[in-house]
C-alpha positions as CSV (number, residue, x, y, z in Angstrom):
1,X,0.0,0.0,0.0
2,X,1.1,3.4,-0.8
3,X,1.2,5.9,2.3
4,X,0.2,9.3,0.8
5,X,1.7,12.1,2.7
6,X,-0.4,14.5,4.7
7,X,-0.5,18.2,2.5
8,X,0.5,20.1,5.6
9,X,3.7,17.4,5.8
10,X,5.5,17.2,2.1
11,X,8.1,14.9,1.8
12,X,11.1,16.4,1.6
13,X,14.1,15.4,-0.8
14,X,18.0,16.0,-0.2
15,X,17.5,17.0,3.4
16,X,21.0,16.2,4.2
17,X,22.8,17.9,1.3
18,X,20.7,21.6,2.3
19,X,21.0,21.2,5.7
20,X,24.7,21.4,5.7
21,X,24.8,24.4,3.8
22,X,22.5,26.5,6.6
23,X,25.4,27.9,8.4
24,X,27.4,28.9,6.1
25,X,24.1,30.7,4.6
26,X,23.1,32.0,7.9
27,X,26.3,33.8,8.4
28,X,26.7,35.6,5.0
29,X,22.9,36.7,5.7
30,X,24.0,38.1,8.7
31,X,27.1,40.0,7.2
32,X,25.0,41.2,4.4
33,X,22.1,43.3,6.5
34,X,24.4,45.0,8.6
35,X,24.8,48.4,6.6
36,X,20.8,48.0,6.9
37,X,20.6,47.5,9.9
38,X,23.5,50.0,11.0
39,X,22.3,52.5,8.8
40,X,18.9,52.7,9.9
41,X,20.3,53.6,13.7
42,X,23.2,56.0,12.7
43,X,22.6,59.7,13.4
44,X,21.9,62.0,10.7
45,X,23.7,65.0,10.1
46,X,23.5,68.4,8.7
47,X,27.2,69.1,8.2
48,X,29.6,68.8,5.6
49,X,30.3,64.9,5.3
50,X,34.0,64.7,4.4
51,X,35.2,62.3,6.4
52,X,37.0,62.8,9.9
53,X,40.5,61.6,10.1
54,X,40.9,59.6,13.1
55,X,45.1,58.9,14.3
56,X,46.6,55.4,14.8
57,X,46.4,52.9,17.6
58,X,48.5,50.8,18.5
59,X,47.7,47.3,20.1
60,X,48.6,48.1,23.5
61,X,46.8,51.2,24.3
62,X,43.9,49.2,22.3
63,X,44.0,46.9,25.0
64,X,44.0,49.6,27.5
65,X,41.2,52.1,26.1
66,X,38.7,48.8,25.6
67,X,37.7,48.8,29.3
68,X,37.2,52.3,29.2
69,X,35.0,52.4,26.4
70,X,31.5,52.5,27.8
71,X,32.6,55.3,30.4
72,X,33.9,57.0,27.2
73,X,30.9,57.0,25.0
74,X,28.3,57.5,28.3
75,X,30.2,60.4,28.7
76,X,29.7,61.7,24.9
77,X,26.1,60.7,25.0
78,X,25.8,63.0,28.0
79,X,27.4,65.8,26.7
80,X,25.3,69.0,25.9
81,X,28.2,71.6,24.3
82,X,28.9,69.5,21.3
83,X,30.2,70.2,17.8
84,X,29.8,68.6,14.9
85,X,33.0,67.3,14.6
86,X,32.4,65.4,18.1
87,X,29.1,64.5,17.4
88,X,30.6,62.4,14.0
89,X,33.4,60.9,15.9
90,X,30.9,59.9,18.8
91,X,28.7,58.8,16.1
92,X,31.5,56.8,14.3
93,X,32.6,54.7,17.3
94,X,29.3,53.5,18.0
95,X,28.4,52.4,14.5
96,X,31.9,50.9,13.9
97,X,31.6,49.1,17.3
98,X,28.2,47.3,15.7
99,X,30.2,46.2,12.9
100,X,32.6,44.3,15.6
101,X,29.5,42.4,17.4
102,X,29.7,45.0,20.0
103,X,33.2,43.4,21.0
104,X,31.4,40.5,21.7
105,X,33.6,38.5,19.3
106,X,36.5,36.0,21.3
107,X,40.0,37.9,20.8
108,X,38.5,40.9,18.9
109,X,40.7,43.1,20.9
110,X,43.6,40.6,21.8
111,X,43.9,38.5,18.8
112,X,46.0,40.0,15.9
113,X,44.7,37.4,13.5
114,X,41.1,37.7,14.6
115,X,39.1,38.8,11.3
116,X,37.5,41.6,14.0
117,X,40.6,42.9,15.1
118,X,41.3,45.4,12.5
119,X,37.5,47.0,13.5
120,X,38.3,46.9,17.1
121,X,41.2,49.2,16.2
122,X,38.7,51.5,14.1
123,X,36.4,52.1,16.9
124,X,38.9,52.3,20.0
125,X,41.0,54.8,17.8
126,X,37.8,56.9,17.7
127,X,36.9,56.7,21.4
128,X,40.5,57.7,21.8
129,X,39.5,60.6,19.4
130,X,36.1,61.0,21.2
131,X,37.9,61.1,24.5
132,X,40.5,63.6,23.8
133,X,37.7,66.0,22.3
134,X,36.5,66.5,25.1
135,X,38.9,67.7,26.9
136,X,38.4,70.8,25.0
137,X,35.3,70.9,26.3
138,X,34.0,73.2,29.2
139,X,31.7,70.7,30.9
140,X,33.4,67.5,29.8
141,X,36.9,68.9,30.6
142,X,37.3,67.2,34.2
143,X,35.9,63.6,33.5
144,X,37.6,63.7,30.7
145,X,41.2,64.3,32.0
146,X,40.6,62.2,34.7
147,X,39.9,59.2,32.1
148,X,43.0,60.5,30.3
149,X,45.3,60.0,33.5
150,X,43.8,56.6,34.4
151,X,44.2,55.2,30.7
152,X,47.6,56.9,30.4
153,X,48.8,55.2,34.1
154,X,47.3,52.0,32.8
155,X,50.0,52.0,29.8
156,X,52.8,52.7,31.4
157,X,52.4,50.5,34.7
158,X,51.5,46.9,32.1
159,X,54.4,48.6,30.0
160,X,51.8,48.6,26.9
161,X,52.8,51.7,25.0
162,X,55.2,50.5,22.4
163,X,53.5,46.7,21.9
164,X,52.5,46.8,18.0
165,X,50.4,44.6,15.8
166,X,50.3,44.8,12.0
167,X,46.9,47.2,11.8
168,X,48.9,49.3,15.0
169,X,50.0,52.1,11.9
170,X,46.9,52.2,10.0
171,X,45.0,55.7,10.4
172,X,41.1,55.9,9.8
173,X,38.3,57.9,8.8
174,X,34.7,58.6,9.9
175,X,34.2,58.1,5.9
176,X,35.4,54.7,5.8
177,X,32.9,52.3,8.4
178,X,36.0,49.0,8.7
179,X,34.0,45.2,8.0
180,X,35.3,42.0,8.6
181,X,36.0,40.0,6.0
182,X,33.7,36.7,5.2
183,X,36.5,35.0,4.2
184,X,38.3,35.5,7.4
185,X,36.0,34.6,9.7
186,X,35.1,31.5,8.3
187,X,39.0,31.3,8.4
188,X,38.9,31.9,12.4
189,X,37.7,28.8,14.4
190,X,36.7,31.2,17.1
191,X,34.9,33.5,15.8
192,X,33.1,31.1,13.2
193,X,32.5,29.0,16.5
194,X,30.9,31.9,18.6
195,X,28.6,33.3,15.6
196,X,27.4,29.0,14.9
197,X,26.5,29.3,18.5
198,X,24.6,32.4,18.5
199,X,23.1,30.8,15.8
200,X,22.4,27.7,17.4
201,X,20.7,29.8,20.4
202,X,18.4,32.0,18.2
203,X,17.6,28.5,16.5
204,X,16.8,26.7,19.4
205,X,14.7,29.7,20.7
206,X,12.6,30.3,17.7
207,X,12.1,26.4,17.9
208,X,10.8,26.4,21.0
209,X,8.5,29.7,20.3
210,X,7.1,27.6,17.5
211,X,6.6,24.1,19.5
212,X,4.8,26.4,22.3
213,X,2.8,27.9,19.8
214,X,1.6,25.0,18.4
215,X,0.9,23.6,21.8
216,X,-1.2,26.3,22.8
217,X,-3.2,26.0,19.5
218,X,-3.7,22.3,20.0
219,X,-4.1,21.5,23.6
């Protein structure tokens, strides 16, 4: 006897050859909507937009200024006697900081050969950038030195101010947003292991939402 499959259940052919392929798809879907998603979040601006040169920095006071960086930027976000070259640099770090995972990526700040290293040097350089801005200004002046003197004691007690790393001479621009590369992170076992697990967690949540769903509709 022939078993005819239930409409709502096709039979499905080559399972195991697609199957395979769905995290490799997944991550260059992920990589390809975030200027979309970036973009719809980044401030607008009613100045010139030539880009903003932002200095080198090197690995060591990378290291250094990462810790620092959410006292940085909720000190920008606070700050009421802005200009529009600090509001683009602000603006900059947090955008280029999205691009890095939010720093959430193993060895993004420590690991010269992670594919999310040369980003992390994008968006520390412009906290640096950020941070040193506002010491030029009035109401920012006194945090801001204070954060100056802590990161600058922080680099000469660990000895950090002359460790290098091959992206430690490479200056940037408020212009130019820095993306890791596909081909690298697929490349890095770390990183391609921490996004599969993401992955893996938003999977096994949405599965869940749909089993619960279903349960609820079928009691």
């Amino acid at each position: 006897m022939i078993r005819q499959s239930h409409p709502a259940h096709p039979i499905v052919r080559g399972k195991g050859r697609t199957t395979t392929g769905v995290p490799f798809a997944a991550i260059c879907f992920i990589l390809s909507i975030w200027p979309t998603v970036l973009a719809a979040h980044s401030g607008g601006s009613s100045g010139s937009q030539a880009g903003i040169p932002i200095p080198s920095l090197t690995h060591g006071e990378m290291a250094v200024i990462a810790p620092y960086y959410g006292r940085i930027v909720a000190i920008g976000e606070a700050a009421s006697d802005t200009d529009e070259t600090f509001r683009r640099l602000l603006n900059f770090t947090q955008i280029q900081r999205a691009y890095c995972l939010w720093g959430m990526m193993p060895g993004s700040v420590s690991d010269e050969e992670s594919p999310f290293n040369e980003c992390s040097h994008a968006y520390l350089a412009a906290a640096k950038a950020v941070l040193l801005h506002m010491r030029t200004m009035n109401d920012e002046k006194a945090q801001a030195g204070n954060l100056v003197s802590d990161i600058d004691e922080a680099l000469v007690r660990n000895n950090l101010s002359l460790v290098l790393c091959q992206f430690s001479s490479e200056n940037f621009n408020t212009a130019d947003l820095i993306r890791p590369k596909l081909a690298g992170i697929l490349g890095h076992a770390k990183s391609l292991m921490a996004i599969l697990s993401i992955l893996a967690a938003i999977i096994g949540c949405l599965g869940l939402t749909a089993r619960a769903s279903q349960t609820n509709r079928h009691p």
